[in-house]
C-alpha positions as CSV (number, residue, x, y, z in Angstrom):
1,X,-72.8,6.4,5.3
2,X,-71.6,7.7,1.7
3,X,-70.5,10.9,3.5
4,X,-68.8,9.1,5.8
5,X,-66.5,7.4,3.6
6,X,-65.9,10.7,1.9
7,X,-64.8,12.4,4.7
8,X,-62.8,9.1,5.3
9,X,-61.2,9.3,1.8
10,X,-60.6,13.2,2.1
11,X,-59.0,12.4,5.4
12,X,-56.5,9.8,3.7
13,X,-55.9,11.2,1.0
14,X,-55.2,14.3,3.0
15,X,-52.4,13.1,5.4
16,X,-50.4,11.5,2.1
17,X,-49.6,14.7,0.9
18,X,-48.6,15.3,4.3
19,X,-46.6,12.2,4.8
20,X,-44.7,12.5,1.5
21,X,-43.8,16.0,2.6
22,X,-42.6,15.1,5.7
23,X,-40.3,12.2,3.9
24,X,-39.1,14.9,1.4
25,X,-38.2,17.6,4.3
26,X,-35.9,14.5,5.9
27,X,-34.4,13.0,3.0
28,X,-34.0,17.1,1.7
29,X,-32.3,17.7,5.7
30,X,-30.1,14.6,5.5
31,X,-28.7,15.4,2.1
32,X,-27.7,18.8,3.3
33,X,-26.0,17.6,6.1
34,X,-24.2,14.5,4.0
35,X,-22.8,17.4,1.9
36,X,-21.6,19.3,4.6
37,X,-20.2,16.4,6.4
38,X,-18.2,15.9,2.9
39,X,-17.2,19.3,2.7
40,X,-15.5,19.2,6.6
41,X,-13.6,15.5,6.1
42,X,-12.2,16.9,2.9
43,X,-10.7,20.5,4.7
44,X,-9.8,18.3,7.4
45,X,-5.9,18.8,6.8
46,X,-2.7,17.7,9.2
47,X,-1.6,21.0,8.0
48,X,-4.3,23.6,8.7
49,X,-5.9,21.8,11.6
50,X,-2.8,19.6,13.6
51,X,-4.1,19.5,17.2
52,X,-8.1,18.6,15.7
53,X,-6.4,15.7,13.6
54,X,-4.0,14.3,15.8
55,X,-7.7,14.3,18.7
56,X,-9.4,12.4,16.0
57,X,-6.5,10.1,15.4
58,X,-6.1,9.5,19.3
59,X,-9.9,8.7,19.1
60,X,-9.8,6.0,16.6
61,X,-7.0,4.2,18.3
62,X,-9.3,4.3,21.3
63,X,-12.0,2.5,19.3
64,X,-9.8,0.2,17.9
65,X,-8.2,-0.2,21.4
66,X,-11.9,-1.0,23.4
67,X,-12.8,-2.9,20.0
68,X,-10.0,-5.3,20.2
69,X,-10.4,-5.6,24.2
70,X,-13.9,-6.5,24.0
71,X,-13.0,-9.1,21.3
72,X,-10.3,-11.3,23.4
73,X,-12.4,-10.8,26.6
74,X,-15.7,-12.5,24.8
75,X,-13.4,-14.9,23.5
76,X,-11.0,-16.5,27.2
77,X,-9.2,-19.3,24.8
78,X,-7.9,-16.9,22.6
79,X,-6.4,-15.2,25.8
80,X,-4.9,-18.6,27.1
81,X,-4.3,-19.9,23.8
82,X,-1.9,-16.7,23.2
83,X,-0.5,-16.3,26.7
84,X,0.7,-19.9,26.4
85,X,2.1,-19.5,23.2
86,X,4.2,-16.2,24.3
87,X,5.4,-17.7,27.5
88,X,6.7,-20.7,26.1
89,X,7.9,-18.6,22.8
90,X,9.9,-16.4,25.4
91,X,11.4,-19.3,26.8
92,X,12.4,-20.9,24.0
93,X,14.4,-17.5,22.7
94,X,15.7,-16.8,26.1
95,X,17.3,-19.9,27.8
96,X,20.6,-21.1,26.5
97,X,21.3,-24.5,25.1
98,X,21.9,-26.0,21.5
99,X,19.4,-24.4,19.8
100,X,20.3,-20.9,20.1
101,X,21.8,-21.0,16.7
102,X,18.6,-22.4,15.2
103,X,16.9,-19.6,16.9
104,X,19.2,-16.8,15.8
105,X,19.3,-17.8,12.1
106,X,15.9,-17.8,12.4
107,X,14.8,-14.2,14.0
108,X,17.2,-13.1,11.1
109,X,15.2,-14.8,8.2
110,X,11.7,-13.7,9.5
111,X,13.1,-9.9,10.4
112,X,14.5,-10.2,6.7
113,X,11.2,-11.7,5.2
114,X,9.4,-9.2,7.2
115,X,11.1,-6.5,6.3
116,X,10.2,-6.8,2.8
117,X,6.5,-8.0,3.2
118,X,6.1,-4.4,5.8
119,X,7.7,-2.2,2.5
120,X,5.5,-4.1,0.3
121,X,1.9,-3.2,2.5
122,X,3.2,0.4,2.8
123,X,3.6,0.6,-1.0
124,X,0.0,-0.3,-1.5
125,X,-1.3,1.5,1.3
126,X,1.0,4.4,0.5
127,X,0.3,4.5,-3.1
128,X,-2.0,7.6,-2.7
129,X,0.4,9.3,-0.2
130,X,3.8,8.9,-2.4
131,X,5.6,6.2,-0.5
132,X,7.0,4.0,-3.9
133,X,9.1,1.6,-1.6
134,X,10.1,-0.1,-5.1
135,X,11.8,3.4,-5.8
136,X,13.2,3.9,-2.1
137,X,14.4,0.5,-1.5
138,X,14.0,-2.5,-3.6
139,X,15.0,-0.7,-6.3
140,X,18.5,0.6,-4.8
141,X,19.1,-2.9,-3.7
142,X,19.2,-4.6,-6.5
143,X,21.0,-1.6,-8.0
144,X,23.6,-2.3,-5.3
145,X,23.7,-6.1,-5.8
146,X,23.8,-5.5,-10.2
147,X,26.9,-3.0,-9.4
148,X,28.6,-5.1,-6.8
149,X,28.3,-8.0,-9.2
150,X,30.0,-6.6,-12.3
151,X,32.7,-5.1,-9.6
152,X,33.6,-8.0,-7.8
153,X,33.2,-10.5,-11.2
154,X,31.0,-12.9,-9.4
155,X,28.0,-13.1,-7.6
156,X,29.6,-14.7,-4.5
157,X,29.1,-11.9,-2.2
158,X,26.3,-11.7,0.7
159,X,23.1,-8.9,0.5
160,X,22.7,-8.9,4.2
161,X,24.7,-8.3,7.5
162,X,28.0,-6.7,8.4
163,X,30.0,-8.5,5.7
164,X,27.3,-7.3,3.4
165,X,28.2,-6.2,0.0
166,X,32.1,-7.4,0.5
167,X,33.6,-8.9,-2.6
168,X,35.3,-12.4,-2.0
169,X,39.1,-12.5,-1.6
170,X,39.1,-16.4,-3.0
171,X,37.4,-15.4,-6.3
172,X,39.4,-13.6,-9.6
173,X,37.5,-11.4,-11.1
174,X,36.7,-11.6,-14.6
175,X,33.8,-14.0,-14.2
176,X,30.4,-14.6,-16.1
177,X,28.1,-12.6,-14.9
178,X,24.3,-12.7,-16.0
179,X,21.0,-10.8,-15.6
180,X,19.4,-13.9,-14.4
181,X,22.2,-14.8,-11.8
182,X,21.6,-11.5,-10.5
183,X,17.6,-12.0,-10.5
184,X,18.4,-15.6,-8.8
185,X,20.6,-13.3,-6.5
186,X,17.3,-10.7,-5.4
187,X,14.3,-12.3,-6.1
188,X,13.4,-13.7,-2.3
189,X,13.7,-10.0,-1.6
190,X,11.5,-9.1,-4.8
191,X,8.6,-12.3,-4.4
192,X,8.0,-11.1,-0.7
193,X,8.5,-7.4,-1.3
194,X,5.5,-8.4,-4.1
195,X,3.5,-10.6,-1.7
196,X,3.5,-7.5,0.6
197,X,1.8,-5.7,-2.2
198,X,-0.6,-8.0,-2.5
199,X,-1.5,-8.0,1.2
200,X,-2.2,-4.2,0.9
201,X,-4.6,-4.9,-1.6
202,X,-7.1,-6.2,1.0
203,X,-8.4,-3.9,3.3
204,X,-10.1,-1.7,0.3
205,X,-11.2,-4.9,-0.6
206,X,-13.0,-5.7,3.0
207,X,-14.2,-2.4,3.1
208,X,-16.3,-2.0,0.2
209,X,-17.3,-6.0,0.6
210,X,-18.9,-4.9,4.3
211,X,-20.6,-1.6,2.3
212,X,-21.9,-3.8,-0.1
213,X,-23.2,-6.4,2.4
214,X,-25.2,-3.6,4.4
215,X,-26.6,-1.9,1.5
216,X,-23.6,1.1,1.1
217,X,-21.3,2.2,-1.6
218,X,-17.8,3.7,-0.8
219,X,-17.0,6.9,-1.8
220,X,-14.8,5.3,-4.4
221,X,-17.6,3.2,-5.9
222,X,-20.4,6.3,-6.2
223,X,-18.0,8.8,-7.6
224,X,-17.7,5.6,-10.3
225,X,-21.5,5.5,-10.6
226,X,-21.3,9.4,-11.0
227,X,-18.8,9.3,-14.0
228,X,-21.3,6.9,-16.0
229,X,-23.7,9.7,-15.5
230,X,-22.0,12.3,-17.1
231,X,-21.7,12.9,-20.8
232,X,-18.9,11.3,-23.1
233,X,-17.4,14.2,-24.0
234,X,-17.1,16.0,-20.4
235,X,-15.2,12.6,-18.9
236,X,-11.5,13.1,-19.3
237,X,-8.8,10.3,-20.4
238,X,-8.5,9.4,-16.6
239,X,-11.4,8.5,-15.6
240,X,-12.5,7.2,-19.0
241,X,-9.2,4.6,-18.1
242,X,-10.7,4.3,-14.9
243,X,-13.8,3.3,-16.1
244,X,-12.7,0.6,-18.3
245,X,-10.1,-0.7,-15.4
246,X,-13.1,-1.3,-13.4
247,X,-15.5,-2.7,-16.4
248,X,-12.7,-5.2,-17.9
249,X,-12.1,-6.5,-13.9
250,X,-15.5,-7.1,-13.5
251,X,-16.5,-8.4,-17.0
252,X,-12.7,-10.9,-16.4
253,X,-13.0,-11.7,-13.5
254,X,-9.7,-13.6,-12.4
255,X,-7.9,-13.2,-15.5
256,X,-8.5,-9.7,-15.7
257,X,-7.7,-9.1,-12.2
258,X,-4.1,-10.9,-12.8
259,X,-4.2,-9.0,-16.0
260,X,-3.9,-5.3,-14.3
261,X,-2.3,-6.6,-11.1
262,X,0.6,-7.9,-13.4
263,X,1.7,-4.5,-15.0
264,X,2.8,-1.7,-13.2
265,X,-0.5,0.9,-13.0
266,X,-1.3,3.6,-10.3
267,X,-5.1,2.4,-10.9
268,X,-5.1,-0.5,-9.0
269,X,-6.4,0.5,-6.3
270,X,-9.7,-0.1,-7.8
271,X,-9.3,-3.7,-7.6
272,X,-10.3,-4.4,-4.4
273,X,-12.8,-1.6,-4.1
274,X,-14.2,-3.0,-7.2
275,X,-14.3,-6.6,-6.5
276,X,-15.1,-6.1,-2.5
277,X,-18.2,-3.7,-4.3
278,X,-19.1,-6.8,-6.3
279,X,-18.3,-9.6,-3.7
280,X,-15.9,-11.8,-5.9
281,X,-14.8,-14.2,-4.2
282,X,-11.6,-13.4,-1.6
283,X,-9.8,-16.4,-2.7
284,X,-10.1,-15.4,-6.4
285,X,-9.4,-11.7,-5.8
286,X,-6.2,-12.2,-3.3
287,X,-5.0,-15.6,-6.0
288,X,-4.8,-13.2,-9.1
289,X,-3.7,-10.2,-7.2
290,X,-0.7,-12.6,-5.3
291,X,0.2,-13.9,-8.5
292,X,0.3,-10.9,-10.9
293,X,1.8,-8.8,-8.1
294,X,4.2,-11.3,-6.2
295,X,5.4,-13.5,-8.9
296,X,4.5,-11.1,-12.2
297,X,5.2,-7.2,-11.9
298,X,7.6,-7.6,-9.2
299,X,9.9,-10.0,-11.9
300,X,9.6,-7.0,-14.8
301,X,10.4,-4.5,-12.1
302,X,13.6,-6.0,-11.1
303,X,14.5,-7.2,-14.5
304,X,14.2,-3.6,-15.7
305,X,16.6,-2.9,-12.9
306,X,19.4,-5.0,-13.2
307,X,18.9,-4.2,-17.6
308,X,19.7,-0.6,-16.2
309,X,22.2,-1.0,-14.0
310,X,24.4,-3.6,-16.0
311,X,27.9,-3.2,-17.3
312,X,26.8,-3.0,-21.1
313,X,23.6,-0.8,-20.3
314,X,26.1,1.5,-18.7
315,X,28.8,1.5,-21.1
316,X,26.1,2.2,-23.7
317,X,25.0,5.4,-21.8
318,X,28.4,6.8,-20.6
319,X,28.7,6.6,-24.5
320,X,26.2,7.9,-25.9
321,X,26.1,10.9,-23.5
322,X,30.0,11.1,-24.1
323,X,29.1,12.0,-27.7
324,X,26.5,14.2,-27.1
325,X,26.5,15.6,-23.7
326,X,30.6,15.2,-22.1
327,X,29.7,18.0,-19.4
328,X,27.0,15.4,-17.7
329,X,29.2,12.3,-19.0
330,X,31.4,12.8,-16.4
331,X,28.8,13.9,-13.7
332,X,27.1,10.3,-14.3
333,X,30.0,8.4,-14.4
334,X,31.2,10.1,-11.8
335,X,28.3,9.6,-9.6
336,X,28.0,5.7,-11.0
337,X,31.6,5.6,-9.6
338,X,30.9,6.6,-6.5
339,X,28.1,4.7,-5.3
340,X,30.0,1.0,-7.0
341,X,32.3,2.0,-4.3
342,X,29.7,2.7,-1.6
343,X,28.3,-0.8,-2.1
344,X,31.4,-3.1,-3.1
345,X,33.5,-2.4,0.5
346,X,36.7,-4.8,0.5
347,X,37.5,-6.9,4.1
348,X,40.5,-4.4,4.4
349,X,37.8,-1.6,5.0
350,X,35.3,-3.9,7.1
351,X,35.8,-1.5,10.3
352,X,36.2,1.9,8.8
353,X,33.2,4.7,8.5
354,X,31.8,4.5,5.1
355,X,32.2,7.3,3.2
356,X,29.9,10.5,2.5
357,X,29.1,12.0,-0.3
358,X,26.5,14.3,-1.6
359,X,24.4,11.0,-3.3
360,X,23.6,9.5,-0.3
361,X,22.9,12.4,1.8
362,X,20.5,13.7,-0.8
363,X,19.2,9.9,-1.0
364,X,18.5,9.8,2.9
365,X,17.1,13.0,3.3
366,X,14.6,11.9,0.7
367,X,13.8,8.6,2.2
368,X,13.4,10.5,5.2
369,X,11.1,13.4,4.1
370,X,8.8,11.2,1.8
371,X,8.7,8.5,5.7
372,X,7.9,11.3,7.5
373,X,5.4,12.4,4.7
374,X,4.0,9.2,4.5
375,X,3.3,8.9,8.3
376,X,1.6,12.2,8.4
377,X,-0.6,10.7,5.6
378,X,-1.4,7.8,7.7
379,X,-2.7,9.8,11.0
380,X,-4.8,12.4,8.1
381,X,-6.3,9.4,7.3
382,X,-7.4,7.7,10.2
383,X,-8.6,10.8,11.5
384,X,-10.8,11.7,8.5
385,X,-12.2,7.8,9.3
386,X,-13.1,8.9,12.9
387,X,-14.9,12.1,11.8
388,X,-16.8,9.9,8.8
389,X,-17.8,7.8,11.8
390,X,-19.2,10.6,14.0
391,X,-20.5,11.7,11.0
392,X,-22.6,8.2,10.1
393,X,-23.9,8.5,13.9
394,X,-24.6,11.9,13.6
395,X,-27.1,11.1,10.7
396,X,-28.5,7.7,12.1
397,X,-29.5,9.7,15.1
398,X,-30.8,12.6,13.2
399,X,-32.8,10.1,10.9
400,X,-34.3,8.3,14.2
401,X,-34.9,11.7,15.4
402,X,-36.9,12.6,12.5
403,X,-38.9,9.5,11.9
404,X,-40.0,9.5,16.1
405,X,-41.3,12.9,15.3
């Protein structure tokens, strides 16, 4: 009997050895494989590897494509509910009566509200790929509308349509104009160009709140937990920033959140990674973030714009460069010139081809390279999400493999 339960106890304590090395051996061949996984999404270049990325891109809209079909067809009132709403929406655009005015003024107001809020969401999403819509387009406008301002001596001009930009031939110049009549003039444009901003913020914030709810961490959050690993004096300024971003949001909460959404920082994007990570609440992460970025940054950011491109801010630079530097003095004022004329047009000149020059082309071959850029981005991206997926079901079959054996 003793021998028995020896051999017994031999015989278990035999097979743990075995057992913990077989656990070692998967956890060792699922590591290796993670790392290589890494290694491929990050070569994974639009550049190097076109036709590979643009297949993986073509995949994901697939997914996304038999996703959202599977979600409507489990779900037949959504499919009447929206039929019935785009039939009779169609209806009430197309047929002719009294309310086509309503209905025009209206597409205009939502295609100019949209506009904004679809710049806004590409400057979040965009941030890591270079598209600053601020500096593309907000930016210029309110430039335009400061310029036209001080030109036409009144602020009784429209920002919108063909008579856009036209000083009024009922008003003298000469007139008051001040920084926060301007503002008054922009800031629809600059609250929904900020509200866009803020809507960018959320799918970071979704994504690392699903990780978190199924036991994950993003990439973002574990190269975080990595940098608290490493020693004081090998972390550089960066991430020692980005480290304290993250702790003060968390510590904060909503004021800390409104705190770093209300100041213009390239570190952001850590706010809804962080705070999806630690599942604050969505109405207290998308409340500070609306606020500090639609009400908040987007206020000092025009401000600082129309400060810049007044008449005294001006006069103070021609100036100042007039004393020191007269070879660029008359570039710059030159160029200032210029583009006060490409924006204030006179209702003589309604109908005639605006003029070129080499500021503009030079602008719009920008804008284009850093759209064209910024699409490329978008497609590297969503491909390199398709390959992570293969990758996770790669590994979950792998793991199921290993643990059958």
């Amino acid at each position: 009997m003793s021998v028995k339960n020896s051999s017994s106890f031999k015989s278990g304590n035999g097979d743990r050895p075995i057992e913990n090395e077989h656990l070692d051996s998967v956890k060792e061949c699922i590591r290796s494989r993670h790392i290589l996984f890494e290694t491929e999404r990050s070569q994974l270049s639009i550049y190097t590897a076109p036709l590979r990325v643009f297949s993986y891109f073509f995949l994901y809209l697939w997914d996304q494509l038999k996703s959202a079909f599977l979600f409507f067809f489990n779900r037949g009132y959504l499919i009447f509910l929206i039929t019935t709403l785009t039939v009779l929406g169609y209806l009430f655009y197309t047929l002719d009566g009294m309310h086509q005015p309503t209905v025009q003024y209206i597409e205009g107001e939502i295609l100019w509200i949209g506009y904004w809020i679809m710049l806004g969401v590409a400057s979040s999403i965009g941030l890591g790929t270079g598209l600053h819509t601020f500096v593309l387009f907000l930016g210029p406008h309110i430039a335009s509308v400061t310029l036209t301002a001080y030109e036409c001596g009144s602020l009784d001009f429209a920002v919108r349509g063909e008579n856009s930009f036209i000083c009024s031939p009922d008003v003298t110049t000469g007139g008051i104009i001040t920084i926060l009549g301007i503002f008054h003039k922009v800031h629809l444009e600059c609250f929904f160009w900020g509200l866009g901003t803020a809507l960018g913020e959320l799918p970071p914030y979704f994504v690392a709140r699903a990780a978190a709810l199924s036991g994950q961490q993003t990439e973002e959050i574990a190269a975080l937990e990595s940098l608290r690993q490493k020693k004081s004096e090998s972390v550089t300024l960066k991430e020692h920033v980005m480290l304290y971003v993250q702790k003060i949001m968390q510590r904060f909460g909503f004021f800390g959140i409104f705190l770093f959404a209300s100041i213009p920082n390239p570190l952001f994007d850590l706010a809804g990674i962080t705070c999806g990570h630690f599942l604050v609440p969505l109405s207290t992460f998308i409340g500070a973030t609306f606020l500090g970025k639609a009400v908040v940054k987007s206020a000092i950011q025009s401000f600082f714009v129309i400060i810049m491109f007044s008449k005294d801010t001006l006069a103070s630079i021609l100036s100042h460069l007039e004393q020191s530097l007269p070879y660029l003095h008359n570039i710059v004022e030159s160029a200032v010139r210029e583009q006060t004329k490409a924006f204030q047009r006179s209702p003589d000149h309604q109908t005639g081809p605006a003029k070129s020059n080499l500021v503009s082309f030079c602008w719009n071959s920008l804008i284009t390279v850093m759209l064209g850029y910024f699409l490329f981005s978008i497609v590297e991206s969503l491909a390199v999400t398709q390959l992570k997926k293969i990758h996770d079901e790669e590994t979950a079959a792998l793991l199921e493999k290993k643990r059958q054996k």
